[in-house]
C-alpha positions as CSV (number, residue, x, y, z in Angstrom):
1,X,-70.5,23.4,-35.5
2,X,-71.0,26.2,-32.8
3,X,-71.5,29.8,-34.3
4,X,-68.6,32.2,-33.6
5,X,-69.3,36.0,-33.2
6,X,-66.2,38.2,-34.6
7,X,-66.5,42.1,-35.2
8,X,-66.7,43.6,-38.9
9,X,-65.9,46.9,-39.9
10,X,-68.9,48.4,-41.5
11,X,-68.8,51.1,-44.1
12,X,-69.9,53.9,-41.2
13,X,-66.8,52.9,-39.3
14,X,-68.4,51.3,-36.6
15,X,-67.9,47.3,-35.6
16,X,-70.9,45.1,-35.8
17,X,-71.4,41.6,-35.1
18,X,-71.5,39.0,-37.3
19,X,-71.8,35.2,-37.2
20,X,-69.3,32.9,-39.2
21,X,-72.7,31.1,-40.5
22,X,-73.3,34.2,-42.4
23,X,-72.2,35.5,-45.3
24,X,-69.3,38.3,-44.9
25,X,-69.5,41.8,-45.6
26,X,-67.1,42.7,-48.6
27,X,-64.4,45.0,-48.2
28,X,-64.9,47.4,-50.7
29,X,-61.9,49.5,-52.0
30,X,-61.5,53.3,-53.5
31,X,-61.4,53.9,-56.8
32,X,-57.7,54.9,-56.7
33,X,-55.0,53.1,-54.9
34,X,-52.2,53.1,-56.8
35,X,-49.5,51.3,-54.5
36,X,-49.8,47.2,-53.7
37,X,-52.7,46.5,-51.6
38,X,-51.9,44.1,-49.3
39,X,-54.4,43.0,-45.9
40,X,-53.6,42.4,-42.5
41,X,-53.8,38.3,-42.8
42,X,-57.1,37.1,-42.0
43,X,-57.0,33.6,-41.1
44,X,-59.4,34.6,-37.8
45,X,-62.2,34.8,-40.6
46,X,-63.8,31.6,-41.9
47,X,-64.1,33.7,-45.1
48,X,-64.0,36.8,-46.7
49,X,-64.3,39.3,-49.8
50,X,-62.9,42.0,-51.1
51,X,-64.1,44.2,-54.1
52,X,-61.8,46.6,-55.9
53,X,-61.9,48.2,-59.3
54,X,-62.3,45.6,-62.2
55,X,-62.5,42.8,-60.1
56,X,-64.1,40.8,-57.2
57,X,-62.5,38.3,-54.7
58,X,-63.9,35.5,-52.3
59,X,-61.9,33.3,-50.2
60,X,-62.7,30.8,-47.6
61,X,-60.1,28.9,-45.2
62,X,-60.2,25.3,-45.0
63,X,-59.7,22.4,-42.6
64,X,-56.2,23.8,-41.4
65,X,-56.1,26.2,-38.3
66,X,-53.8,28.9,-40.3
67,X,-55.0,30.2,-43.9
68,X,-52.7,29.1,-45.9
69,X,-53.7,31.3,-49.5
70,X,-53.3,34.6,-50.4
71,X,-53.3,37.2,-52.6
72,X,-52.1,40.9,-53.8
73,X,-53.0,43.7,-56.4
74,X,-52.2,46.9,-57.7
75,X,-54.0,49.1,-60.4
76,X,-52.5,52.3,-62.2
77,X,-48.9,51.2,-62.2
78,X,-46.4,53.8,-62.7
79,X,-49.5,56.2,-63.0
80,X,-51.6,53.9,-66.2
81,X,-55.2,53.1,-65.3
82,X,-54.3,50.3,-68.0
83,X,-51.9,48.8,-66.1
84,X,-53.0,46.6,-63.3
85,X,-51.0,43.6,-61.3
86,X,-53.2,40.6,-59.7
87,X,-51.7,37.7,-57.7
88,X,-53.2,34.6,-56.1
89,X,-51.1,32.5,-53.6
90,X,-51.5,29.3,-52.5
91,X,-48.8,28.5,-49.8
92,X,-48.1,24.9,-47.7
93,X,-46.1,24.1,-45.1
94,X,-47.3,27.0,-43.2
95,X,-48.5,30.6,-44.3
96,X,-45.0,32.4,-44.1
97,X,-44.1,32.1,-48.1
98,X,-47.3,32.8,-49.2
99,X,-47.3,36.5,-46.8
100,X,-44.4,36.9,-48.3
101,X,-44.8,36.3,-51.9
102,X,-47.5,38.8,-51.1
103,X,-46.2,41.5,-49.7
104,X,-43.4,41.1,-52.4
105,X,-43.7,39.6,-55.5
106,X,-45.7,42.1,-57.0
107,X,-43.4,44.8,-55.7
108,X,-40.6,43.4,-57.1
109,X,-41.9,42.9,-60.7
110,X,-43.3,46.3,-61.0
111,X,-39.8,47.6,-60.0
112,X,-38.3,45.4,-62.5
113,X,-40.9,47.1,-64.8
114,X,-39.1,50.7,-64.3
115,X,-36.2,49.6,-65.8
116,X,-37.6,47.7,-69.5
117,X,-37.0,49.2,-72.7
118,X,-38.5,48.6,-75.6
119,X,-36.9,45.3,-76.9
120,X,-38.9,42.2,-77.8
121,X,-39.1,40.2,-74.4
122,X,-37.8,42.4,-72.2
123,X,-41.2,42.7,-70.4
124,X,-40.8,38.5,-69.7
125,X,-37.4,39.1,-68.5
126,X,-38.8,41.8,-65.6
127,X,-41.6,39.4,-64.4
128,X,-39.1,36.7,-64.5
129,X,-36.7,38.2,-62.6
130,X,-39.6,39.4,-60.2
131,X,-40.0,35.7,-59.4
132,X,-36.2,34.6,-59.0
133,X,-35.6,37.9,-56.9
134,X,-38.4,36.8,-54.3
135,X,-37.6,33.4,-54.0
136,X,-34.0,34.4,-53.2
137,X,-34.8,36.8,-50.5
138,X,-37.2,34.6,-49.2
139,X,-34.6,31.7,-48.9
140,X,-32.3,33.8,-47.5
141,X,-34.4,34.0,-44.6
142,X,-34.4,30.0,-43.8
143,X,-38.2,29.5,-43.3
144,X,-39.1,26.2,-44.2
145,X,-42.2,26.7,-46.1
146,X,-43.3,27.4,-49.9
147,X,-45.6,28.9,-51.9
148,X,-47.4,28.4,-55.4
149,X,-48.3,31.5,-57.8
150,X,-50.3,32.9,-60.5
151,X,-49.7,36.6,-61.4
152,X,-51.4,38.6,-64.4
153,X,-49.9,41.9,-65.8
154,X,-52.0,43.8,-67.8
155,X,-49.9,46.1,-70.1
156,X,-50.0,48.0,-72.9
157,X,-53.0,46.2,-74.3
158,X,-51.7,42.7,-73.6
159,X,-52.2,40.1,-70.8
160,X,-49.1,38.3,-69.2
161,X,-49.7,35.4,-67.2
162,X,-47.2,33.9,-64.8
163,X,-47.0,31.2,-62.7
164,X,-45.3,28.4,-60.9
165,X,-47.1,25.7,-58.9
166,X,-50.8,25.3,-59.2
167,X,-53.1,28.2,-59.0
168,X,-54.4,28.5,-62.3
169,X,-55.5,31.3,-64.5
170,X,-58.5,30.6,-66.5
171,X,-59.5,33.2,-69.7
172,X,-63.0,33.6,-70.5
173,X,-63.3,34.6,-74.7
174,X,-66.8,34.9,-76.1
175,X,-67.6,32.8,-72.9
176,X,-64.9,29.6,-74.1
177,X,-63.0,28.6,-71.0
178,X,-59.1,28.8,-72.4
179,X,-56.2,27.8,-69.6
180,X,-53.7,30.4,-69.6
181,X,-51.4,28.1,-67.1
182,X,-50.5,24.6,-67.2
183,X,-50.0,23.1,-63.8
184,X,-46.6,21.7,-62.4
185,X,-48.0,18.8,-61.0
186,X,-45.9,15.7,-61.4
187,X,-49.2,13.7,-62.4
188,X,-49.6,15.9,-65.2
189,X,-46.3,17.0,-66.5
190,X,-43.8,14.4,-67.8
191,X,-41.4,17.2,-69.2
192,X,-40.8,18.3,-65.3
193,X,-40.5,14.7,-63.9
194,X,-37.9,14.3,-66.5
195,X,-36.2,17.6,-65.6
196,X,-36.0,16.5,-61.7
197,X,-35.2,13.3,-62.5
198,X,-31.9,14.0,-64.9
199,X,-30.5,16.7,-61.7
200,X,-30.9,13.3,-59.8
201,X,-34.1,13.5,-57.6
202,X,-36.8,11.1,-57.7
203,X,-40.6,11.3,-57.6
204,X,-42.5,8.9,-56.0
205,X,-46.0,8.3,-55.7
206,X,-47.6,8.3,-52.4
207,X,-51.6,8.1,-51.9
208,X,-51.9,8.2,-55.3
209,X,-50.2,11.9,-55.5
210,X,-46.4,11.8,-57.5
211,X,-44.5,13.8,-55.1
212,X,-41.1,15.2,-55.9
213,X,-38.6,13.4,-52.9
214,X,-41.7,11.5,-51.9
215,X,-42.7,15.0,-50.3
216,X,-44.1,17.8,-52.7
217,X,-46.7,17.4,-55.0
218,X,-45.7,20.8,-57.3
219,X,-42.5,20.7,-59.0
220,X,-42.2,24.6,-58.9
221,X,-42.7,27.0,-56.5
222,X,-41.5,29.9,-54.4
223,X,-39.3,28.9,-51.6
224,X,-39.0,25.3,-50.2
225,X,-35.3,25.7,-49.0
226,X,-35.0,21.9,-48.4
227,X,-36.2,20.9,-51.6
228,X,-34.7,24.1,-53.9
229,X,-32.2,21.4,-55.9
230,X,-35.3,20.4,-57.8
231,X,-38.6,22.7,-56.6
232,X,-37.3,25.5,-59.3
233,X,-39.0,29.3,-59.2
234,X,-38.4,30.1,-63.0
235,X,-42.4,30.6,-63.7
236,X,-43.5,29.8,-67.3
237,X,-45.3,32.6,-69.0
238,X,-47.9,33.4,-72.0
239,X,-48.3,36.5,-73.4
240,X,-51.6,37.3,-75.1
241,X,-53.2,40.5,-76.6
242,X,-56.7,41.4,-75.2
243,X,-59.2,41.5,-78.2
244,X,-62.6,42.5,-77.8
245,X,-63.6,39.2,-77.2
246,X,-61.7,38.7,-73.7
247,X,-64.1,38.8,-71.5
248,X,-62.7,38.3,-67.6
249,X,-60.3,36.0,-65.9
250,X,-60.6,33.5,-63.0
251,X,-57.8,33.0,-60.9
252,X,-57.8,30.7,-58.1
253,X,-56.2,28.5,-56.2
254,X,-56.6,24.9,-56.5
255,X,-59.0,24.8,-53.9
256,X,-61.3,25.6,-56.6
257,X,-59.8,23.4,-59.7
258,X,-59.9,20.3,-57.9
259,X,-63.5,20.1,-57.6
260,X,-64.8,22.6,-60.7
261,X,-63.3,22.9,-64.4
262,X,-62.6,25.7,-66.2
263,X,-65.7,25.8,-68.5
264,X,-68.1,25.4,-66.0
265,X,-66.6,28.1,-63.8
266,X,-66.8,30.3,-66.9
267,X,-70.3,29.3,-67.1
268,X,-70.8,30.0,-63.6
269,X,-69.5,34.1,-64.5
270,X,-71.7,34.2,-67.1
271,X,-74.6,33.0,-65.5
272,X,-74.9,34.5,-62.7
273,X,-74.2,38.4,-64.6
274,X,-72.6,39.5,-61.2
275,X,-68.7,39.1,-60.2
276,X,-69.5,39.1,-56.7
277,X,-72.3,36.3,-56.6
278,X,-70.2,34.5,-59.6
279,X,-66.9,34.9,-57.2
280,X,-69.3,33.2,-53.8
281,X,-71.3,30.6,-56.0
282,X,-67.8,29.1,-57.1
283,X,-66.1,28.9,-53.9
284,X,-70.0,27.3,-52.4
285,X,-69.7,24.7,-55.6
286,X,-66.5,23.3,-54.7
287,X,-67.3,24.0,-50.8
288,X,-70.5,21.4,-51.5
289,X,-68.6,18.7,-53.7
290,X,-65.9,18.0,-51.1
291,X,-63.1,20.5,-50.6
292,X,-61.7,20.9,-47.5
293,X,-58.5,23.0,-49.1
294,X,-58.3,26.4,-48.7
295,X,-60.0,28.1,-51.1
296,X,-59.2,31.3,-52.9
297,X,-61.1,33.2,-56.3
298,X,-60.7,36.1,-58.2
299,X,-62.6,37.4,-60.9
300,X,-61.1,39.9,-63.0
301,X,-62.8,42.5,-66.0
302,X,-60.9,42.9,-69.1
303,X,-63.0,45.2,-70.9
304,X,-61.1,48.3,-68.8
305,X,-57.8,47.3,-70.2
306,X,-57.9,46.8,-73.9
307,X,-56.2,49.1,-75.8
């Protein structure tokens, strides 16, 4: 493969070369920004990295000409260091669901957020509504494409984890890997095969991948017009309170969890003592065993947001 110049923005504002073959300069982020951070899409960059406050992210585009993944964040909601909102996105059938759950999704909780009282599982409700509402406007705009989700609210001393599809959200206590999302993949989850199958769609498997209509191999995501009877956007959710003992999250895409599990990638954190080597040595782990997927990680540190 023939090296590729492309200009980088250093930190003195000038552009310097760079060669794809090398590894890319991080985007570094002020301390304060409270509104949604969302990037110019990148896909002209084999990979890049961005590091904000309390967390790092890598991300490297695979086989496919367009990036498909992506990702959003937001610290010191409604003014509250201790609020923070992270997103990873992993979109297919082009990259126009996945910019939009993006530049949306997280918008559209947070303003849900404004208007929760106090009642037991009204928090749920706003995140769950911020999911239905962006699927909706997204359909309403007839692009045929879709995207998968994992979003983590911190609040009030307590993690929620969203998500629909199958980016995954990995928790790292006293440095045990525990899943904080279970996968809607129709290989895995009997209870959503069931639930397609009784509003009269089939799954069928194809290269050895269950595939809702013998087409989609998630059985819930954002968007997916021709296949909304059955690909639902209702994300299931765990609430958890952050102990002492939380350590950090890893959210990726499943560029990652097909070719790594969740304890070794917590290993790999701990290890290497560093969220920015930790976030490159997983994405070069699953790069070397295989994956030709789009590949997307986050790293995020808990010990800011405890109560």
């Amino acid at each position: 493969m023939a090296e590729i110049d492309i200009g980088a923005s250093s930190s003195n504002g000038r552009t310097n070369t760079i060669k794809l073959r090398k590894r890319p300069a991080t985007l570094l982020l002020p301390e304060y920004f409270p509104r949604l951070e969302i990037f110019p899409r990148l896909e002209k960059k084999k990979e890049f990295e961005i590091e904000g406050r309390d967390f790092f992210l890598a991300s490297k585009k695979g086989i496919r000409e367009i990036m498909e993944d992506s990702y959003s964040f937001t610290v010191d909601i409604l003014g509250d260091p201790k609020q923070a909102f992270f997103a990873v996105i992993d979109g297919h059938g082009g990259h126009a669901a996945a910019d939009y759950v993006a530049e949306n999704l997280g918008k559209n909780i947070v303003e849900a957020l404004e208007n929760v009282g106090d009642e037991i599982g009204r928090l749920e409700q706003a995140i769950r509504r911020g999911y239905l509402v962006t699927d909706k406007e997204f359909l309403s705009q007839g692009v045929s494409s879709g995207a998968c989700a994992s979003t983590v609210l911190l609040k009030d001393g307590e993690l929620h984890v969203a998500s629909v599809g199958d980016c995954r959200v990995v928790l790292s206590r006293k440095g045990i890997a525990a899943a904080m999302t279970n996968d809607h993949r129709l290989s895995s989850r009997e209870d959503e095969r069931l639930r397609i199958e009784s509003s009269g769609g089939f799954v069928h498997c194809r290269n050895g991948v269950w595939r809702v209509q013998g087409s989609l191999a998630v059985s819930r995501a954002i968007g997916d017009f021709h296949l909304k009877q059955w690909i639902i956007s209702e994300p299931e959710i765990k609430t958890l309170p952050l102990t002492s003992d939380c350590e950090f999250l890893i959210m990726a895409s499943d560029g990652l969890w097909d070719k790594v599990n969740e304890q070794e990638a917590v290993n790999v954190v701990l290890r290497e003592r560093n969220v920015q080597e930790s976030c490159k040595k997983l994405v070069d782990i699953s790069c070397g065993r295989g994956n030709i997927d789009d590949i997307t990680v986050m790293v995020v540190n808990l010990e800011n947001f405890a109560l």
